[in-house]
C-alpha positions in Angstrom: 87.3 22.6 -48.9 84.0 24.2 -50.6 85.0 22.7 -54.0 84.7 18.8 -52.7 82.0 19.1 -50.9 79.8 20.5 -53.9 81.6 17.1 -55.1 80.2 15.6 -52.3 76.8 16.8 -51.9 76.4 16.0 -56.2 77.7 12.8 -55.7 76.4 11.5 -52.6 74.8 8.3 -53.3 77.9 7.2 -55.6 79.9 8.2 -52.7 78.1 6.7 -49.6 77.9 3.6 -51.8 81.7 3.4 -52.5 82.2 3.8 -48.8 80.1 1.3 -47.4 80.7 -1.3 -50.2 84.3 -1.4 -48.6 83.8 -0.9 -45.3 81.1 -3.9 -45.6 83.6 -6.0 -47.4 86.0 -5.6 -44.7 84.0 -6.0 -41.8 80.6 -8.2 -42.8 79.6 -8.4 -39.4 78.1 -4.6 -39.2 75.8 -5.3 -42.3 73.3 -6.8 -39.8 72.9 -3.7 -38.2 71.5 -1.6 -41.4 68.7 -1.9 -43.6 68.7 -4.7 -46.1 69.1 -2.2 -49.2 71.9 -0.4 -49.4 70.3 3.0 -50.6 68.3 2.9 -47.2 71.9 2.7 -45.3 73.9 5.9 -43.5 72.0 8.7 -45.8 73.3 11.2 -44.1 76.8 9.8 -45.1 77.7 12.5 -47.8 75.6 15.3 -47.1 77.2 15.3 -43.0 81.0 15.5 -44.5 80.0 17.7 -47.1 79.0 20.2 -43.8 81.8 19.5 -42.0 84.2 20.4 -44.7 82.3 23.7 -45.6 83.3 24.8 -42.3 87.6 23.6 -43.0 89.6 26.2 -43.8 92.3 25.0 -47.2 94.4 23.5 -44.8 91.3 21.4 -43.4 91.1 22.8 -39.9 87.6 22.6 -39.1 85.6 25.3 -37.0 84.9 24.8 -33.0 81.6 24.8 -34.1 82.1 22.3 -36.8 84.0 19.8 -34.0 81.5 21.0 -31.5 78.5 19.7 -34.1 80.4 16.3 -34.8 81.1 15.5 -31.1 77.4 15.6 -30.5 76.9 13.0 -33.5 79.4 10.6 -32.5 77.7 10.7 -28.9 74.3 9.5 -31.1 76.1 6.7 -33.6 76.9 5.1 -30.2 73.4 3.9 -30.8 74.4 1.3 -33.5 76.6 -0.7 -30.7 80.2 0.3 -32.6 83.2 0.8 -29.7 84.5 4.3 -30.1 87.3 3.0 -31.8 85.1 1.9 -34.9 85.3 5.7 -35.9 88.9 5.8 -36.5 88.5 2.3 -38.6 85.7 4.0 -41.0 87.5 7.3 -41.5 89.7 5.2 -43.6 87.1 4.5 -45.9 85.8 7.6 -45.8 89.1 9.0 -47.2 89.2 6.0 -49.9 85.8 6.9 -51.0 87.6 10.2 -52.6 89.2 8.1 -55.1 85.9 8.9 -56.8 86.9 12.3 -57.6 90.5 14.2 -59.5 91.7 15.7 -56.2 95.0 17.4 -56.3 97.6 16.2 -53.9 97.4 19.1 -51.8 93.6 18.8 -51.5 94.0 15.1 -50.4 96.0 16.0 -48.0 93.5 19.0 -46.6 90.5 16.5 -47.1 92.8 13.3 -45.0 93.3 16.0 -42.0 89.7 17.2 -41.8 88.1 13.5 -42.1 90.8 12.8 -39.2 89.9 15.7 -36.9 86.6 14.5 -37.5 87.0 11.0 -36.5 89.1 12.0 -33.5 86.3 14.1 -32.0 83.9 11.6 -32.5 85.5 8.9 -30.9 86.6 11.0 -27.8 83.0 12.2 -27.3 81.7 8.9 -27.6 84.5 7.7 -25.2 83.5 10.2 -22.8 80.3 9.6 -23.0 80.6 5.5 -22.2 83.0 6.9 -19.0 80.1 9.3 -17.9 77.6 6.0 -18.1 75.6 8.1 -20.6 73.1 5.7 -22.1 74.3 5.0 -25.9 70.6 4.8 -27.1 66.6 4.4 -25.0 63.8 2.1 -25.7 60.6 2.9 -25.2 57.2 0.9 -25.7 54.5 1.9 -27.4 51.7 2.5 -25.0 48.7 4.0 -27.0 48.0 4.7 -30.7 44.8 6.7 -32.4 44.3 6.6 -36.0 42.7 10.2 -36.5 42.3 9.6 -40.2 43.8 6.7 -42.4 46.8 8.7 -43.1 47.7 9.7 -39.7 48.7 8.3 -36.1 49.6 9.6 -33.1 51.5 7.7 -31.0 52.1 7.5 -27.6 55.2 6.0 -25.7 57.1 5.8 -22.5 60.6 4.8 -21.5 62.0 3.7 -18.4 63.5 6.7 -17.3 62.5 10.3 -18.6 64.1 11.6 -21.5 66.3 15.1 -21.2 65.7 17.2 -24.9 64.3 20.8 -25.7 61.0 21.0 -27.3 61.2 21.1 -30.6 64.0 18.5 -30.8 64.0 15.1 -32.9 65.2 11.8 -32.5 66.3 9.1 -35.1 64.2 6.2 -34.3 64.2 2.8 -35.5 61.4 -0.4 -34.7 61.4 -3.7 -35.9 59.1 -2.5 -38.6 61.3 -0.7 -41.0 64.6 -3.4 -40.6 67.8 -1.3 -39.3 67.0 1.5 -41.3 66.9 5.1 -38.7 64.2 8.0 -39.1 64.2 11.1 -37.8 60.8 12.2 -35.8 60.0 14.8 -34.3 58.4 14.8 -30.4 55.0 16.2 -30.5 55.2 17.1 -26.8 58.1 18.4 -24.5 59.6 16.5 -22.2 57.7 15.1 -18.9 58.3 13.4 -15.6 56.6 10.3 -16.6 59.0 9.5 -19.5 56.5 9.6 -22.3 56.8 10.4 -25.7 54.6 11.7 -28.1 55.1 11.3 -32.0 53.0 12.4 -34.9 53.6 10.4 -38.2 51.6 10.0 -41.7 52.2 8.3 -45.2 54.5 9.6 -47.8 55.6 8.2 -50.9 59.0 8.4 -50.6 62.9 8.6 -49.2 62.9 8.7 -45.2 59.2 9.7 -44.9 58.1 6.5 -46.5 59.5 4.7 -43.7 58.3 6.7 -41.0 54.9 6.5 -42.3 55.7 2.8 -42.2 55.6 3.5 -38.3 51.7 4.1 -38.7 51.2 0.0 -38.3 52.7 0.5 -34.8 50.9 -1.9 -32.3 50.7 -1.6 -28.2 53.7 -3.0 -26.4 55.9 -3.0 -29.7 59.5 -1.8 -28.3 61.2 1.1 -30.2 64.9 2.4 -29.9 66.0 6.3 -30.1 69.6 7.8 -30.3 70.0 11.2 -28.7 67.7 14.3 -29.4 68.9 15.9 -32.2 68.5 20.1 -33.4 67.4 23.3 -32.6 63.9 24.5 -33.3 63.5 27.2 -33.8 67.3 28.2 -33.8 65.7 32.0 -33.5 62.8 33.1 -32.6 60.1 33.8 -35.3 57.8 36.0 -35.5 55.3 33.3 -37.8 55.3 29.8 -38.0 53.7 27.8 -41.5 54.0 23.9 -40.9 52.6 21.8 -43.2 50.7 17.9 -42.4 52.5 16.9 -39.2 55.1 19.4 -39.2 52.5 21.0 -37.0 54.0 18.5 -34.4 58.0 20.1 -34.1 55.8 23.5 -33.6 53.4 22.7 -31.1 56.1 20.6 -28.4 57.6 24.4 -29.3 54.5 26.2 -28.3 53.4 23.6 -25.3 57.0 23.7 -23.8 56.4 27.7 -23.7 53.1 27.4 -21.7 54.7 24.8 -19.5 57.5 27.3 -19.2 55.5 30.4 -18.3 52.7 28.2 -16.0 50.1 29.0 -18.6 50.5 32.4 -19.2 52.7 32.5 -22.2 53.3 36.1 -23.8 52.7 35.2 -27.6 55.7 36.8 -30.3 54.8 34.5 -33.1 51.6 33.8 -34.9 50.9 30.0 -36.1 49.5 28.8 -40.1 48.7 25.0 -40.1 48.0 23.9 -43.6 46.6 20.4 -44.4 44.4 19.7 -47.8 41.2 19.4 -45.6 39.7 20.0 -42.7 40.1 16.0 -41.6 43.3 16.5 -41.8 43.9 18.7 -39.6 44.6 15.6 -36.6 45.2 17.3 -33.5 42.4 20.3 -33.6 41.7 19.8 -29.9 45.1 21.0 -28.8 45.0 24.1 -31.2 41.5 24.9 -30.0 43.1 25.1 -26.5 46.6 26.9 -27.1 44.1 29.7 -29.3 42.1 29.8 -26.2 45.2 31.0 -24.1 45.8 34.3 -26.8 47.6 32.3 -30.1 47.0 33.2 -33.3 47.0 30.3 -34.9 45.2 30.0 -38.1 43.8 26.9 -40.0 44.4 26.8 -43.5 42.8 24.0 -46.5 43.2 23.4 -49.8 39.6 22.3 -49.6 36.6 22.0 -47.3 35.8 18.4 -48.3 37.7 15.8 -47.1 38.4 13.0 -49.7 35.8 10.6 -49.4 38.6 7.7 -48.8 40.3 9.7 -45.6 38.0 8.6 -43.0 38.9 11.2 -40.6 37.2 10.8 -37.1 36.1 14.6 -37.2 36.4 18.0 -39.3 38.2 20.8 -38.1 36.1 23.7 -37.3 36.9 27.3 -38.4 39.6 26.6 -41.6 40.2 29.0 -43.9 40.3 27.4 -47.4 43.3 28.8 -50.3 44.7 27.3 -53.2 47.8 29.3 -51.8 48.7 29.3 -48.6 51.8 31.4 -48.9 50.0 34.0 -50.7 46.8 33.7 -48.0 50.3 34.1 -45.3 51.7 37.1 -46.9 48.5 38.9 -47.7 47.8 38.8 -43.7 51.8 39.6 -42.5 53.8 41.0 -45.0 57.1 39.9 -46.2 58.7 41.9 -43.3 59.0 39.1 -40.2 60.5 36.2 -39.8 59.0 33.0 -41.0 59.9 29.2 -39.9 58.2 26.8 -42.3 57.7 22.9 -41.3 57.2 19.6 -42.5 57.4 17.4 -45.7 60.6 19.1 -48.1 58.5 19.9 -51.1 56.2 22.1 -49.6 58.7 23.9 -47.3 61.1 24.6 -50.3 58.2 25.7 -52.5 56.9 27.9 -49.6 60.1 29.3 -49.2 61.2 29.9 -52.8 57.8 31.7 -52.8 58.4 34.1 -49.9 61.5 35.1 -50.9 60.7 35.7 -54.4 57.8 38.3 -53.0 60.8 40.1 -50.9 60.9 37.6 -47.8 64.4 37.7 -46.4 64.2 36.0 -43.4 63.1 32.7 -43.6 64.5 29.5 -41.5 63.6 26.0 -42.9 62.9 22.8 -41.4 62.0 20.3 -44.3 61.7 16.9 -43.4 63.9 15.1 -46.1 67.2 12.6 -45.3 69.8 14.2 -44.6 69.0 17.6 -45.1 69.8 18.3 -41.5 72.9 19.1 -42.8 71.8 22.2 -45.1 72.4 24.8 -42.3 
């Protein structure tokens, strides 16, 4: 099944677009649900079955782990309001969207059995999960927002009830802001008592990232919806951590949940590089000054030691080291030999990686924030 999902992952706007033009045509009533353009709609679409089939033998018998993976998902599509039956109905059109490619009869049949096994585990999970009274998706309202600099916010929420996830976890999101379309953002903080959430998010000029940063006009008492927390971060422990912007917040709910954990006297493995382009940008310095306090190494590294004049940052850093390399100014201080886990915005976590491994890195886990590249590993 490795040769149609290349097809897959090469074709997967064609693809996704095929899929939903038909399943739209056939049932016009769930077009409300999704974002008004159809390239904002179910991005994951291809890259998700492209996975899945990765992990089919010829015959298209998938993995435990691969139906264990796809259980978990149909559990979080319950957030769109679809009856579990709904998945049985789209895996139709997910098997006519391979008219798009020459598939021999034998690999039709293969790809038909795997999209079915699919389908079936989603819809039992979700079933499952409406008998077990599982909530099919939380709101929360937005109950405090700071503007650290104009290309940042933290916000604050809380939900009704507390909210079971691991730190390090996200959630796909959506608000009335960015019209049916779903983002994926990280929590910033681990879970608490009080049912608040925590979320870090900043502008970006494109794909996914352009919507969340969308999220930055978020106002007091606007109401947003989550589907279930999502990943596993880190999926093994590291030895350093380089997160760039606000992939800093996916490592510090990591960090925080380990001093909650130990009752504030966490034994350190991993040492911590936050990069931003200048010392304004570095948002949350307060809560880095006081995990450093408790024995972290976390450096602060800059491209620069001037903030652009336009950034308006509420305060500068302190103590940032500034490189025009922060991979280099990383390897120079720990060697090639550990394990890195690199975070935030795609570009800079495939450049950082491409660089580590080219100077003899060979252990390095990614987390690039990027649609549907959840579905890479």
């Amino acid at each position: 099944m490795k040769n149609l999902a290349e097809l897959l992952r090469a074709n997967a706007d064609s693809y996704r677009e095929k899929v939903h033009q038909e399943f739209f045509l056939d049932h016009p009533e769930a077009r409300q649900i999704f974002s008004l353009s159809m390239k904002s709609t179910h991005l994951e679409l291809a890259g998700g079955l492209a996975w899945f089939l990765e992990r089919c033998d010829h015959w298209g018998t998938p993995s435990p782990a691969a139906l264990e993976r796809v259980r978990r998902l149909g559990v979080d599509h319950r957030r769109h309001g679809f009856p579990p039956e709904t998945y049985a109905q789209f895996a139709t059109y997910l098997i006519r969207g391979l008219d798009l490619f020459d598939l021999s009869p034998s690999d039709r049949v293969s790809a038909e059995k795997a999209v079915g096994m699919a389908s079936a585990a989603m819809r039992e999970a979700a079933t499952e999960a409406d008998k077990a009274g599982v909530a099919p998706a939380h709101q929360a309202r937005v109950i405090e927002v700071d503007h650290p600099n104009r290309e940042t916010a933290t916000i604050r929420l809380e939900t009704a009830m507390p909210l079971a996830y691991h730190p390090g976890q996200y959630f796909s999101v959506t608000t009335s802001l960015i019209q049916g379309r779903w983002v994926h953002l990280a929590a910033a903080a681990p879970p608490n008592l009080a049912g608040q959430l925590e979320f870090h998010v900043q502008a970006s000029a494109s794909g996914e990232m352009e919507a969340a940063g969308v999220l930055k006009r978020a106002k007091l008492g606007d109401s947003w919806t989550f589907g279930e927390p999502r990943g596993t971060f880190p999926r093994a422990a590291a030895d350093v951590f380089l997160c760039f912007g606000t992939g800093w917040a996916m490592v510090r709910s990591h960090l925080v949940g380990l001093v909650d954990a130990t009752a504030g006297q966490p034994k350190w493995t991993s040492a911590v590089y936050a990069h931003a382009l200048s010392p304004g940008q570095h948002y949350d310095a307060a809560t880095q000054d006081n995990l450093s306090r408790l024995g972290l190494s976390l450096t602060r590294l800059v491209g620069s030691n001037t903030d652009p004049w336009l950034l308006g940052a509420k305060g500068q850093a302190p103590s940032c080291t500034v490189t025009d390399n922060p991979v280099a100014t990383v390897i120079e201080r720990e060697g090639t030999g550990k394990r890195f886990v690199l975070v935030g915005p795609a570009a800079q976590v495939d450049k950082a990686a491409a660089q580590l491994k080219a100077a003899g890195a060979t252990d390095v886990e990614t987390h690039p924030w990027a649609t549907g590249r959840a579905w890479n590993h």
